[in-house]
C-alpha positions in Angstrom: 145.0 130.4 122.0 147.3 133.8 122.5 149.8 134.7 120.5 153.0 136.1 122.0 154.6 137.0 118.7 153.5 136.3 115.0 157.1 136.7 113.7 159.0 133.3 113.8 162.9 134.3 113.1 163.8 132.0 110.2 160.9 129.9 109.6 161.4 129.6 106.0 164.7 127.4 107.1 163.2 124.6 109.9 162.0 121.4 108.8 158.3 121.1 109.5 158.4 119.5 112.2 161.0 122.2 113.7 158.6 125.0 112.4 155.5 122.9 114.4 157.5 123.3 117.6 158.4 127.1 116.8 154.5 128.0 116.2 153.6 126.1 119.3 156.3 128.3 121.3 154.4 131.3 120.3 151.2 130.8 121.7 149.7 129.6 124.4 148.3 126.4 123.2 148.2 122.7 123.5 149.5 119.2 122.2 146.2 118.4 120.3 146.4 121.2 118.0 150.1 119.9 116.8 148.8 116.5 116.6 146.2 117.6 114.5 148.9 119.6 112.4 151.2 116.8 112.1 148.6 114.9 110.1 147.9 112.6 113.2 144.0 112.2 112.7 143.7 115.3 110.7 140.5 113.9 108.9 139.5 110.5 109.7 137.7 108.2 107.2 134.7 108.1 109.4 134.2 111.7 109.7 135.0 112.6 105.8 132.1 109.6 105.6 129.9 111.9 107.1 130.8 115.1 105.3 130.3 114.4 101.7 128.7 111.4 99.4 130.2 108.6 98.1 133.7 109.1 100.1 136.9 107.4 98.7 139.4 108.8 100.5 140.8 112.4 101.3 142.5 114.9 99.2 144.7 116.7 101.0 147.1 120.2 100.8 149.7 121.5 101.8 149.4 123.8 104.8 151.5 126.7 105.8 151.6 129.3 108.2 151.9 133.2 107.3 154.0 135.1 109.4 154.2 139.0 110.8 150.7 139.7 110.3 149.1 141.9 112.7 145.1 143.2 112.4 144.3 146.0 114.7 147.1 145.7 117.3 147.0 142.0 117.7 149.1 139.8 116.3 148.5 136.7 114.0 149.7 133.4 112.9 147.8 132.6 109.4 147.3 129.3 108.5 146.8 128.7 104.9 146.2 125.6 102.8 147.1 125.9 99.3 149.1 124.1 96.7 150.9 127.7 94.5 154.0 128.4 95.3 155.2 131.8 96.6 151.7 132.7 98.1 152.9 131.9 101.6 156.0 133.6 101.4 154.7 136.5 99.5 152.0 137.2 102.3 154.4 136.8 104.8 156.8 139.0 103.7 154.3 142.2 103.1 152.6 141.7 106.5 156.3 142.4 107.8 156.5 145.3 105.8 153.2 146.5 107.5 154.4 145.7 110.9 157.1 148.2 110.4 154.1 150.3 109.7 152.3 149.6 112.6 149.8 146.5 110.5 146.7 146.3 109.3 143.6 148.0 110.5 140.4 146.5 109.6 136.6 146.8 110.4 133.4 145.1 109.2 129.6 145.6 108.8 127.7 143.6 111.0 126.7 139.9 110.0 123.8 140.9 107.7 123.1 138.4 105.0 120.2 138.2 102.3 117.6 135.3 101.1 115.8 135.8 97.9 112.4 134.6 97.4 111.0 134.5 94.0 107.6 135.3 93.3 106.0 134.9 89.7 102.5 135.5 88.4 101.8 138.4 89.8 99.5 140.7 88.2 100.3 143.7 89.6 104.0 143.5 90.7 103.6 147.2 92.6 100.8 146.2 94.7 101.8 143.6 95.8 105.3 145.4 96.8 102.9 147.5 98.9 101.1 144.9 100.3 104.1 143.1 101.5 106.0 146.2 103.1 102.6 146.5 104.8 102.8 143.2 106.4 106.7 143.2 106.7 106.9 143.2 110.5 104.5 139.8 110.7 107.0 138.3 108.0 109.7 139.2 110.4 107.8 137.3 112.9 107.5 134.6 111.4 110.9 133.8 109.8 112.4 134.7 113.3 110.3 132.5 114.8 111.9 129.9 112.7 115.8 130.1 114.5 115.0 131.2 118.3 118.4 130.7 119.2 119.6 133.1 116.8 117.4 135.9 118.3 118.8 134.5 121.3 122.3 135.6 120.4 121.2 138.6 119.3 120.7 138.2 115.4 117.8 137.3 113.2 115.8 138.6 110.3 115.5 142.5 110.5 113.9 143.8 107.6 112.3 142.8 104.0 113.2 144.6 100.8 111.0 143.8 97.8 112.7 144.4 93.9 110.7 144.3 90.8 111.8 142.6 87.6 108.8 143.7 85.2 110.7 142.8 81.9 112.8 138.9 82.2 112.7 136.0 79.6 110.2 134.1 82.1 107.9 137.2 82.4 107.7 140.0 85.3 109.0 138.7 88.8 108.7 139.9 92.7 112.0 139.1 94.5 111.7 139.9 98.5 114.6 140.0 100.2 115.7 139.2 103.6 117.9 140.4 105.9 119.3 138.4 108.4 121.7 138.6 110.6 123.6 135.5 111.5 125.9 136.5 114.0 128.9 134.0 114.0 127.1 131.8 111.2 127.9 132.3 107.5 124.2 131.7 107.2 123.2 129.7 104.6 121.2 127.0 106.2 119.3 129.3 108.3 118.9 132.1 105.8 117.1 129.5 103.4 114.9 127.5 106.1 113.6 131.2 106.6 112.8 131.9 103.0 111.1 128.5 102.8 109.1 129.0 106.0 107.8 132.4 104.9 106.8 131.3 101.4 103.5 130.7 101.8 102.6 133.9 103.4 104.9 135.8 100.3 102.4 133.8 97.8 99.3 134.5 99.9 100.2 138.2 100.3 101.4 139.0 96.7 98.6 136.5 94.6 101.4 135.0 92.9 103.5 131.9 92.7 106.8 131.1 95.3 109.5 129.4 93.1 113.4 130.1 94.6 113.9 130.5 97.9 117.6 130.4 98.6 120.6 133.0 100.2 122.5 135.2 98.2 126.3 135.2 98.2 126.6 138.9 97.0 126.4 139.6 101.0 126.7 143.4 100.4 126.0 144.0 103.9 128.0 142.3 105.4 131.4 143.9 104.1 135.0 143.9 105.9 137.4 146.7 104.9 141.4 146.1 105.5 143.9 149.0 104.8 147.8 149.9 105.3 150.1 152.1 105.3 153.5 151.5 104.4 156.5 154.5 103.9 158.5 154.1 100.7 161.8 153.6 102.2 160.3 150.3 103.6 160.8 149.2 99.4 164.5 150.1 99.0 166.4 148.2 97.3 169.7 147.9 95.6 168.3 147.9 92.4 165.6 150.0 93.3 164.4 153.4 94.9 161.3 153.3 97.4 159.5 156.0 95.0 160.2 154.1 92.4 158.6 151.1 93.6 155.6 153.1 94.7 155.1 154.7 91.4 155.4 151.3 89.9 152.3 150.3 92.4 150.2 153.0 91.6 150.6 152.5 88.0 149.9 149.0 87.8 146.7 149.6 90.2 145.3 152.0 88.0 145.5 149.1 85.1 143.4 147.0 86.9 141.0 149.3 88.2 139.8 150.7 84.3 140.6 147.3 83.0 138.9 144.0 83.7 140.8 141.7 81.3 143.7 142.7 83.7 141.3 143.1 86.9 140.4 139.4 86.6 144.1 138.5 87.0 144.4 141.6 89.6 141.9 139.7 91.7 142.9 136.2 91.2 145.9 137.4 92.9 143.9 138.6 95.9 142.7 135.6 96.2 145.7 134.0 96.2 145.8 134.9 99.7 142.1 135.0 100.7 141.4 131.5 99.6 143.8 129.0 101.4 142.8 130.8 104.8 139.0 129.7 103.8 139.6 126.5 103.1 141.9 126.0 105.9 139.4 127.3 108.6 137.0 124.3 106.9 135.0 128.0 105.0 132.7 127.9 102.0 135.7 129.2 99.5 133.3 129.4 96.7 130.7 131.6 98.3 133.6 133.9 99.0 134.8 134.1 95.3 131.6 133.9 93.8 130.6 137.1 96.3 134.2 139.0 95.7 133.5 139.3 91.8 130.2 140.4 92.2 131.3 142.4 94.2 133.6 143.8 91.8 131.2 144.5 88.7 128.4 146.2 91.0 129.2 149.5 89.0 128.5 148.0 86.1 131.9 147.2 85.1 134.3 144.5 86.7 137.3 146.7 88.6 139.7 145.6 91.2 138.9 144.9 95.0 141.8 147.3 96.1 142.2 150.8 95.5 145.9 152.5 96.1 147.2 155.5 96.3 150.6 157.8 98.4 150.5 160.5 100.1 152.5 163.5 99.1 155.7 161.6 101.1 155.3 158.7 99.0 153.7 157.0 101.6 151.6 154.1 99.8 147.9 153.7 101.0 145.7 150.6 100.1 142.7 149.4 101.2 140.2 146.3 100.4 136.9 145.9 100.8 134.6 142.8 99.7 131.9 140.6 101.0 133.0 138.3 103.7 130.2 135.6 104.4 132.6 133.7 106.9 131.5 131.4 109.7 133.1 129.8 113.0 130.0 127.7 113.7 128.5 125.1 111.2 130.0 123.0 108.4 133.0 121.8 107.9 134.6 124.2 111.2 133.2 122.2 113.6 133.4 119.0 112.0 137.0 118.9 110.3 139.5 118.1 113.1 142.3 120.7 111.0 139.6 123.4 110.7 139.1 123.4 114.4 143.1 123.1 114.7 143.5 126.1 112.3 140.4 128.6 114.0 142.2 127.1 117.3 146.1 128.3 115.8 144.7 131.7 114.3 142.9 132.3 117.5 140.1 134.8 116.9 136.7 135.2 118.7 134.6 136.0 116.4 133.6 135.3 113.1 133.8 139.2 112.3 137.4 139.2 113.9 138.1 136.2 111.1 136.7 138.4 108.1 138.9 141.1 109.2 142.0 138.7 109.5 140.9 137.1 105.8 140.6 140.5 104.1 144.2 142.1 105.7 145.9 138.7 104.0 143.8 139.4 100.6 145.3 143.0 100.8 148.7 141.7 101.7 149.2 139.6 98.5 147.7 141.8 96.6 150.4 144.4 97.2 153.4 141.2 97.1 151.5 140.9 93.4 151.8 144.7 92.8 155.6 145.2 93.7 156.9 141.9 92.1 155.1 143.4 89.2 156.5 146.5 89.5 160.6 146.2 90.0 161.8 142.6 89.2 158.5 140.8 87.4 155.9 138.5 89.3 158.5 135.6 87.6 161.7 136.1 89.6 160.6 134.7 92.8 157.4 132.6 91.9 159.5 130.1 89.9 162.5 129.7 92.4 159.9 128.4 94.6 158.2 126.5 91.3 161.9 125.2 90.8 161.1 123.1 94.2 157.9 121.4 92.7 160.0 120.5 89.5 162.4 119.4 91.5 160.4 117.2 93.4 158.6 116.0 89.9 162.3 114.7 89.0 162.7 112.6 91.9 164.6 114.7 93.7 164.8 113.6 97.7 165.1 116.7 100.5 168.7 116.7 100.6 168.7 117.3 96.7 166.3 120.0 96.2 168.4 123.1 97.0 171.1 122.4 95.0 169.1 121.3 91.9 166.3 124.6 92.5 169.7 126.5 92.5 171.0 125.4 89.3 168.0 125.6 87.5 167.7 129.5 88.5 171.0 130.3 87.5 170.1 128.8 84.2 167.2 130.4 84.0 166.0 127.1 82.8 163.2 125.4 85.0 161.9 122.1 83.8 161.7 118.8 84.6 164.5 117.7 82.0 167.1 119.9 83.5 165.9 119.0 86.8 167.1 115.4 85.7 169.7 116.0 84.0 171.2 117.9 87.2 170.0 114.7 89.5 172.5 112.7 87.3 175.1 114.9 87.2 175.4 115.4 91.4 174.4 111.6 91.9 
Protein backbone atom coordinates (compact mmCIF):
# COMPACT_ATOMS: atom_id res chain seq x y z
CA UNK A 1 0.00 0.00 0.00
CA UNK A 2 0.81 3.92 -0.76
CA UNK A 3 -0.08 6.42 1.21
CA UNK A 4 -1.38 9.64 -0.27
CA UNK A 5 -1.46 11.57 3.03
CA UNK A 6 -0.89 10.42 6.69
CA UNK A 7 -2.93 13.42 8.11
CA UNK A 8 -6.70 12.45 8.40
CA UNK A 9 -8.59 16.04 9.13
CA UNK A 10 -10.62 15.26 12.19
CA UNK A 11 -10.12 11.70 12.87
CA UNK A 12 -10.35 11.94 16.59
CA UNK A 13 -14.29 12.84 15.79
CA UNK A 14 -15.57 9.76 13.16
CA UNK A 15 -16.94 6.74 14.58
CA UNK A 16 -14.67 3.75 13.75
CA UNK A 17 -16.25 2.67 11.17
CA UNK A 18 -16.19 6.35 9.57
CA UNK A 19 -12.36 6.56 10.51
CA UNK A 20 -11.89 2.76 8.59
CA UNK A 21 -13.29 4.42 5.42
CA UNK A 22 -11.10 7.61 5.89
CA UNK A 23 -7.76 5.48 6.31
CA UNK A 24 -8.75 3.38 3.41
CA UNK A 25 -9.20 6.73 1.23
CA UNK A 26 -5.70 7.50 1.91
CA UNK A 27 -3.98 4.74 0.44
CA UNK A 28 -3.98 2.76 -2.13
CA UNK A 29 -5.28 -0.38 -0.71
CA UNK A 30 -7.87 -3.02 -0.71
CA UNK A 31 -11.27 -4.42 0.96
CA UNK A 32 -9.43 -7.29 2.79
CA UNK A 33 -7.27 -5.21 4.88
CA UNK A 34 -10.65 -3.33 6.31
CA UNK A 35 -12.23 -6.58 6.79
CA UNK A 36 -9.42 -7.67 8.67
CA UNK A 37 -9.67 -4.23 10.69
CA UNK A 38 -13.17 -4.46 11.33
CA UNK A 39 -12.63 -7.57 13.40
CA UNK A 40 -14.04 -9.74 10.53
CA UNK A 41 -11.65 -12.85 10.90
CA UNK A 42 -9.02 -10.89 12.55
CA UNK A 43 -7.72 -14.06 14.42
CA UNK A 44 -9.53 -17.18 13.88
CA UNK A 45 -9.79 -19.98 16.48
CA UNK A 46 -7.97 -22.32 14.27
CA UNK A 47 -5.07 -20.23 13.56
CA UNK A 48 -4.67 -18.87 17.44
CA UNK A 49 -4.78 -23.04 17.81
CA UNK A 50 -1.77 -23.11 16.02
CA UNK A 51 0.15 -20.24 17.51
CA UNK A 52 0.26 -20.87 21.18
CA UNK A 53 -0.59 -24.08 23.70
CA UNK A 54 -3.54 -24.77 25.31
CA UNK A 55 -5.79 -22.02 23.37
CA UNK A 56 -9.03 -20.81 24.99
CA UNK A 57 -9.95 -18.05 23.22
CA UNK A 58 -8.31 -14.58 22.13
CA UNK A 59 -7.46 -11.63 23.98
CA UNK A 60 -7.85 -8.79 22.10
CA UNK A 61 -6.88 -4.69 22.09
CA UNK A 62 -7.82 -1.95 21.04
CA UNK A 63 -6.24 -0.66 17.90
CA UNK A 64 -5.62 2.79 16.63
CA UNK A 65 -4.06 4.55 14.03
CA UNK A 66 -1.35 7.46 14.64
CA UNK A 67 -1.59 10.21 12.38
CA UNK A 68 0.93 12.91 10.67
CA UNK A 69 3.90 10.96 10.95
CA UNK A 70 6.36 11.16 8.33
CA UNK A 71 10.04 9.17 8.36
CA UNK A 72 12.45 10.35 5.77
CA UNK A 73 10.05 12.13 3.29
CA UNK A 74 7.40 9.55 3.24
CA UNK A 75 4.47 9.56 4.93
CA UNK A 76 2.84 7.14 7.47
CA UNK A 77 -0.18 5.76 8.89
CA UNK A 78 0.81 3.93 12.42
CA UNK A 79 -1.17 1.34 13.64
CA UNK A 80 -0.92 0.72 17.26
CA UNK A 81 -2.57 -1.67 19.62
CA UNK A 82 -2.63 -0.73 23.05
CA UNK A 83 -5.03 -0.38 25.87
CA UNK A 84 -3.52 3.46 27.79
CA UNK A 85 -5.20 6.15 27.01
CA UNK A 86 -3.66 9.35 25.47
CA UNK A 87 -0.79 7.35 23.81
CA UNK A 88 -2.47 7.52 20.40
CA UNK A 89 -3.36 10.93 20.57
CA UNK A 90 -0.16 12.09 22.12
CA UNK A 91 1.91 10.43 19.20
CA UNK A 92 -0.30 11.83 16.83
CA UNK A 93 -0.18 15.17 17.82
CA UNK A 94 3.85 15.50 18.08
CA UNK A 95 4.35 13.80 14.65
CA UNK A 96 2.25 16.88 13.40
CA UNK A 97 4.39 19.20 15.14
CA UNK A 98 7.40 17.46 13.22
CA UNK A 99 5.66 17.70 9.98
CA UNK A 100 5.70 21.39 10.29
CA UNK A 101 9.27 20.63 10.74
CA UNK A 102 9.76 18.70 7.78
CA UNK A 103 9.36 14.89 10.09
CA UNK A 104 11.50 12.55 11.21
CA UNK A 105 14.77 11.37 9.75
CA UNK A 106 15.92 8.01 10.64
CA UNK A 107 18.62 5.46 9.69
CA UNK A 108 19.67 2.00 11.00
CA UNK A 109 22.74 -0.40 11.19
CA UNK A 110 22.42 -3.24 9.10
CA UNK A 111 20.44 -6.45 10.39
CA UNK A 112 23.42 -7.79 12.55
CA UNK A 113 22.33 -9.93 15.39
CA UNK A 114 24.35 -12.09 18.02
CA UNK A 115 24.16 -15.89 19.39
CA UNK A 116 26.04 -16.77 22.45
CA UNK A 117 27.57 -20.03 22.91
CA UNK A 118 28.76 -21.00 26.25
CA UNK A 119 31.64 -22.91 26.82
CA UNK A 120 32.79 -24.21 30.37
CA UNK A 121 35.75 -26.26 31.48
CA UNK A 122 38.23 -24.91 29.80
CA UNK A 123 41.59 -24.93 31.08
CA UNK A 124 43.09 -22.28 29.42
CA UNK A 125 40.33 -19.79 28.48
CA UNK A 126 43.11 -17.66 26.31
CA UNK A 127 44.09 -20.47 24.17
CA UNK A 128 41.40 -21.53 23.37
CA UNK A 129 40.24 -17.76 22.30
CA UNK A 130 43.26 -18.20 19.95
CA UNK A 131 42.46 -21.30 18.73
CA UNK A 132 39.03 -20.44 17.78
CA UNK A 133 39.73 -16.98 16.04
CA UNK A 134 42.20 -19.29 14.16
CA UNK A 135 39.47 -21.48 12.87
CA UNK A 136 36.82 -18.68 12.74
CA UNK A 137 36.35 -18.70 8.90
CA UNK A 138 35.49 -22.69 9.01
CA UNK A 139 32.95 -21.82 11.85
CA UNK A 140 31.51 -19.32 9.49
CA UNK A 141 31.21 -22.09 7.16
CA UNK A 142 29.58 -24.15 8.83
CA UNK A 143 26.88 -22.13 10.63
CA UNK A 144 26.16 -20.55 7.08
CA UNK A 145 25.85 -23.70 5.73
CA UNK A 146 23.08 -24.14 8.13
CA UNK A 147 20.41 -21.22 6.47
CA UNK A 148 21.41 -21.28 2.57
CA UNK A 149 18.59 -19.18 1.81
CA UNK A 150 19.74 -16.51 4.06
CA UNK A 151 23.18 -16.27 2.18
CA UNK A 152 20.88 -16.33 -0.58
CA UNK A 153 19.36 -13.02 0.34
CA UNK A 154 22.45 -11.67 1.07
CA UNK A 155 22.85 -12.18 4.95
CA UNK A 156 24.34 -14.82 7.16
CA UNK A 157 26.92 -15.27 9.84
CA UNK A 158 29.90 -12.87 9.27
CA UNK A 159 32.21 -13.07 12.01
CA UNK A 160 32.91 -14.74 15.61
CA UNK A 161 33.89 -12.70 18.63
CA UNK A 162 35.06 -14.76 21.67
CA UNK A 163 34.72 -12.98 25.51
CA UNK A 164 36.28 -14.39 28.60
CA UNK A 165 34.57 -14.62 31.93
CA UNK A 166 37.64 -15.98 34.10
CA UNK A 167 36.01 -15.07 37.55
CA UNK A 168 31.72 -16.19 37.69
CA UNK A 169 29.97 -18.13 40.51
CA UNK A 170 30.05 -21.35 38.19
CA UNK A 171 33.88 -20.93 37.48
CA UNK A 172 35.76 -19.24 34.36
CA UNK A 173 33.58 -19.38 31.01
CA UNK A 174 34.31 -18.87 27.03
CA UNK A 175 31.29 -17.11 25.41
CA UNK A 176 31.74 -16.96 21.39
CA UNK A 177 29.71 -14.80 19.76
CA UNK A 178 28.08 -14.74 16.51
CA UNK A 179 27.21 -12.31 14.13
CA UNK A 180 24.56 -12.84 11.88
CA UNK A 181 22.89 -10.98 9.72
CA UNK A 182 19.24 -11.77 9.23
CA UNK A 183 18.23 -9.52 6.71
CA UNK A 184 14.34 -9.00 7.08
CA UNK A 185 14.25 -11.74 9.95
CA UNK A 186 14.33 -10.71 13.70
CA UNK A 187 16.49 -13.78 13.90
CA UNK A 188 15.94 -15.71 16.66
CA UNK A 189 15.18 -19.10 15.25
CA UNK A 190 17.96 -19.04 12.86
CA UNK A 191 20.50 -17.33 15.08
CA UNK A 192 20.09 -20.30 17.63
CA UNK A 193 19.88 -23.41 15.09
CA UNK A 194 23.38 -21.77 14.13
CA UNK A 195 24.77 -21.80 17.65
CA UNK A 196 23.51 -25.34 18.07
CA UNK A 197 24.90 -26.61 14.79
CA UNK A 198 28.36 -25.20 15.53
CA UNK A 199 28.60 -26.54 19.09
CA UNK A 200 30.36 -29.39 18.60
CA UNK A 201 33.22 -27.88 16.68
CA UNK A 202 33.27 -24.83 19.69
CA UNK A 203 33.73 -27.89 22.34
CA UNK A 204 36.23 -29.73 20.07
CA UNK A 205 38.25 -26.58 19.35
CA UNK A 206 38.29 -25.01 22.91
CA UNK A 207 38.60 -28.64 25.05
CA UNK A 208 35.74 -27.55 27.06
CA UNK A 209 32.08 -28.22 27.55
CA UNK A 210 28.98 -26.44 25.14
CA UNK A 211 26.16 -25.53 27.62
CA UNK A 212 23.85 -22.23 26.18
CA UNK A 213 23.54 -21.76 22.91
CA UNK A 214 20.80 -19.15 22.35
CA UNK A 215 20.50 -15.26 20.62
CA UNK A 216 20.97 -12.23 22.46
CA UNK A 217 18.33 -9.50 22.59
CA UNK A 218 20.95 -6.67 23.43
CA UNK A 219 21.31 -6.53 19.36
CA UNK A 220 23.89 -3.67 19.67
CA UNK A 221 24.44 -3.96 16.05
CA UNK A 222 21.68 -3.69 14.85
CA UNK A 223 20.72 -0.06 16.10
CA UNK A 224 18.00 2.51 14.39
CA UNK A 225 18.53 6.25 15.25
CA UNK A 226 15.34 8.69 14.82
CA UNK A 227 15.76 12.52 15.30
CA UNK A 228 13.76 15.94 14.89
CA UNK A 229 13.73 19.10 14.75
CA UNK A 230 11.11 21.23 15.83
CA UNK A 231 11.22 25.46 16.15
CA UNK A 232 9.87 26.82 19.42
CA UNK A 233 7.11 28.80 18.10
CA UNK A 234 5.57 25.42 16.96
CA UNK A 235 4.87 25.17 21.28
CA UNK A 236 3.02 28.47 21.70
CA UNK A 237 0.55 28.64 23.67
CA UNK A 238 -1.81 30.87 25.50
CA UNK A 239 -0.59 30.08 28.60
CA UNK A 240 2.73 29.45 27.46
CA UNK A 241 5.90 30.82 25.51
CA UNK A 242 7.71 28.40 22.92
CA UNK A 243 11.10 29.05 25.01
CA UNK A 244 9.48 28.32 27.79
CA UNK A 245 8.22 25.09 26.82
CA UNK A 246 11.65 24.20 25.42
CA UNK A 247 13.42 25.10 28.52
CA UNK A 248 10.97 23.08 30.39
CA UNK A 249 12.12 20.02 27.81
CA UNK A 250 15.54 20.35 28.29
CA UNK A 251 15.26 20.47 32.00
CA UNK A 252 13.22 17.50 32.46
CA UNK A 253 15.64 15.48 29.90
CA UNK A 254 18.47 16.23 31.81
CA UNK A 255 16.54 14.54 34.97
CA UNK A 256 16.25 11.45 33.36
CA UNK A 257 19.48 11.26 31.76
CA UNK A 258 21.64 11.47 35.43
CA UNK A 259 18.79 9.76 37.12
CA UNK A 260 17.46 6.28 36.67
CA UNK A 261 14.77 6.14 39.31
CA UNK A 262 13.21 8.87 36.95
CA UNK A 263 14.89 7.21 33.62
CA UNK A 264 12.82 4.09 34.20
CA UNK A 265 9.63 6.16 34.08
CA UNK A 266 11.43 8.36 31.21
CA UNK A 267 11.60 5.20 29.16
CA UNK A 268 8.44 3.56 29.98
CA UNK A 269 7.06 6.48 28.31
CA UNK A 270 9.04 5.69 25.22
CA UNK A 271 7.61 2.82 25.08
CA UNK A 272 4.50 3.92 25.31
CA UNK A 273 4.73 4.48 21.79
CA UNK A 274 7.22 1.74 20.62
CA UNK A 275 5.28 -1.13 22.07
CA UNK A 276 1.67 -1.08 20.53
CA UNK A 277 3.30 -0.72 16.99
CA UNK A 278 5.20 -4.24 17.94
CA UNK A 279 2.52 -5.90 18.95
CA UNK A 280 0.42 -4.69 16.28
CA UNK A 281 2.77 -5.69 13.42
CA UNK A 282 2.40 -9.46 15.30
CA UNK A 283 6.63 -8.32 16.77
CA UNK A 284 8.33 -9.98 19.72
CA UNK A 285 7.50 -6.73 22.14
CA UNK A 286 9.54 -8.25 24.85
CA UNK A 287 12.74 -8.73 22.98
CA UNK A 288 12.43 -5.08 22.14
CA UNK A 289 12.04 -3.97 25.85
CA UNK A 290 14.23 -6.32 27.26
CA UNK A 291 17.03 -4.96 24.40
CA UNK A 292 16.02 -1.07 25.04
CA UNK A 293 16.98 -1.22 28.80
CA UNK A 294 20.04 -2.92 28.19
CA UNK A 295 20.52 -0.80 26.10
CA UNK A 296 20.24 1.98 28.42
CA UNK A 297 22.64 0.76 31.32
CA UNK A 298 25.63 -0.19 28.83
CA UNK A 299 27.55 2.74 30.48
CA UNK A 300 27.27 1.27 33.54
CA UNK A 301 24.44 3.30 34.73
CA UNK A 302 20.71 3.08 33.42
CA UNK A 303 20.10 6.73 31.45
CA UNK A 304 17.36 7.64 29.06
CA UNK A 305 17.10 6.44 25.35
CA UNK A 306 16.71 10.16 24.12
CA UNK A 307 19.08 12.91 24.37
CA UNK A 308 17.75 16.65 23.70
CA UNK A 309 19.03 19.64 23.33
CA UNK A 310 18.14 23.61 21.13
CA UNK A 311 20.04 25.38 19.16
CA UNK A 312 20.90 28.89 20.01
CA UNK A 313 17.19 29.90 18.28
CA UNK A 314 15.50 27.68 20.57
CA UNK A 315 15.13 25.26 18.15
CA UNK A 316 14.69 21.81 20.13
CA UNK A 317 16.81 18.74 18.81
CA UNK A 318 16.10 15.08 19.94
CA UNK A 319 17.22 12.06 18.85
CA UNK A 320 16.73 8.10 19.87
CA UNK A 321 18.66 5.40 19.37
CA UNK A 322 18.04 1.69 20.66
CA UNK A 323 18.24 -1.79 19.49
CA UNK A 324 15.55 -2.73 17.01
CA UNK A 325 15.47 -6.59 16.49
CA UNK A 326 12.20 -6.25 14.27
CA UNK A 327 11.01 -8.75 11.64
CA UNK A 328 8.50 -8.75 8.57
CA UNK A 329 9.04 -12.50 8.02
CA UNK A 330 8.44 -15.29 10.63
CA UNK A 331 6.11 -15.54 13.68
CA UNK A 332 3.21 -14.15 14.44
CA UNK A 333 3.56 -11.40 10.95
CA UNK A 334 2.83 -13.92 8.67
CA UNK A 335 0.52 -15.90 10.60
CA UNK A 336 -1.78 -13.30 12.37
CA UNK A 337 -4.34 -12.10 9.81
CA UNK A 338 -4.22 -8.25 11.69
CA UNK A 339 -0.41 -8.32 11.67
CA UNK A 340 -0.36 -8.88 7.99
CA UNK A 341 -3.36 -6.10 7.86
CA UNK A 342 -1.25 -3.74 9.96
CA UNK A 343 2.55 -4.35 7.94
CA UNK A 344 -0.04 -4.14 4.86
CA UNK A 345 -1.71 -0.45 6.38
CA UNK A 346 1.79 0.93 7.48
CA UNK A 347 3.20 -0.09 4.24
CA UNK A 348 6.93 -0.41 4.53
CA UNK A 349 9.38 -2.71 2.50
CA UNK A 350 11.65 -3.64 4.69
CA UNK A 351 12.10 -4.69 7.96
CA UNK A 352 14.91 -1.83 8.41
CA UNK A 353 12.26 0.70 6.97
CA UNK A 354 9.87 -0.71 10.04
CA UNK A 355 12.66 -0.10 12.80
CA UNK A 356 13.05 3.31 11.56
CA UNK A 357 9.19 3.89 11.57
CA UNK A 358 9.15 2.18 15.32
CA UNK A 359 11.93 4.32 16.75
CA UNK A 360 10.46 7.94 15.09
CA UNK A 361 7.00 6.92 17.15
CA UNK A 362 9.27 6.09 20.43
CA UNK A 363 10.85 9.56 19.89
CA UNK A 364 7.48 11.16 19.24
CA UNK A 365 5.93 10.16 22.65
CA UNK A 366 8.73 10.67 24.25
CA UNK A 367 8.67 14.43 23.55
CA UNK A 368 4.36 14.37 24.07
CA UNK A 369 5.79 12.93 27.74
CA UNK A 370 8.38 15.76 27.98
CA UNK A 371 6.10 18.87 27.18
CA UNK A 372 2.86 17.62 29.08
CA UNK A 373 5.44 17.47 31.79
CA UNK A 374 6.78 20.55 31.20
CA UNK A 375 3.65 23.33 30.92
CA UNK A 376 0.30 21.78 32.08
CA UNK A 377 1.38 18.22 33.93
CA UNK A 378 1.41 14.67 32.19
CA UNK A 379 -2.34 14.61 34.19
CA UNK A 380 -4.34 17.24 32.27
CA UNK A 381 -4.90 15.38 29.16
CA UNK A 382 -4.15 11.61 30.21
CA UNK A 383 -7.26 11.57 32.42
CA UNK A 384 -9.75 13.37 30.11
CA UNK A 385 -9.17 10.52 27.95
CA UNK A 386 -9.07 8.07 31.40
CA UNK A 387 -12.49 9.91 32.09
CA UNK A 388 -13.81 7.79 28.84
CA UNK A 389 -12.70 4.32 30.38
CA UNK A 390 -14.45 5.35 33.77
CA UNK A 391 -17.08 6.29 31.98
CA UNK A 392 -17.50 3.26 30.22
CA UNK A 393 -16.88 1.26 33.72
CA UNK A 394 -20.23 3.09 34.93
CA UNK A 395 -22.28 1.82 32.16
CA UNK A 396 -22.26 4.63 30.29
CA UNK A 397 -23.52 3.86 26.41
CA UNK A 398 -21.75 6.09 23.30
CA UNK A 399 -24.20 8.70 23.35
CA UNK A 400 -23.41 9.29 27.22
CA UNK A 401 -19.70 9.37 27.31
CA UNK A 402 -19.06 12.98 26.38
CA UNK A 403 -21.19 14.53 28.52
CA UNK A 404 -20.35 12.48 31.67
CA UNK A 405 -16.09 12.65 30.58
CA UNK A 406 -17.08 16.45 30.54
CA UNK A 407 -18.46 16.79 33.90
CA UNK A 408 -16.07 14.72 35.58
CA UNK A 409 -13.12 17.19 34.15
CA UNK A 410 -14.67 20.17 35.18
CA UNK A 411 -14.86 18.63 38.67
CA UNK A 412 -11.72 17.61 38.53
CA UNK A 413 -13.18 14.53 40.00
CA UNK A 414 -12.75 11.21 37.95
CA UNK A 415 -14.15 8.07 39.38
CA UNK A 416 -16.49 5.64 38.88
CA UNK A 417 -18.86 7.03 41.65
CA UNK A 418 -19.23 10.39 40.01
CA UNK A 419 -19.39 8.79 36.82
CA UNK A 420 -22.70 7.17 38.26
CA UNK A 421 -23.83 9.58 39.94
CA UNK A 422 -23.82 11.87 36.73
CA UNK A 423 -25.57 8.71 34.65
CA UNK A 424 -28.49 9.25 37.09
CA UNK A 425 -28.68 12.63 37.11
CA UNK A 426 -28.86 13.07 32.91
CA UNK A 427 -31.01 9.74 32.68
Amino acid sequence: MTVKSSTIKNIRKLSPQNRLEAIHAAFDGNSDILNVMKGEGSLPLSIADGMIENVIGRFELPLGVATNFQVNGKDYLVPMAVEEPSVVAAASYMAKLARLNGGFEAYSDRPIMRGQIQVMGVQDLKSAKERILKHKDELVYAANEKDKTLVSLGGGCEDIEVHLFEDTPSGPMLIVHLLVDVRDAMGANTINTMAEYISPQIEKISHGRVRLRILSNLADKRLVTASVKIASKQFDTGDYKGEEVVKGILEAASFAEVDPYRAATHNKGIMNGIDPVVIATGNDWRAIEAGAHAFAATSGQYSSLTQWSSSDDFTLIGKISLPMAVGLVGGATKTHPAAKAAISLLGVKSATELGQVIAAVGLAQNLAALRALATEGIQRGHMKLHARNIALQAGASSNEIDVVVQRMVDSQNVTVDTAGQILKEIK
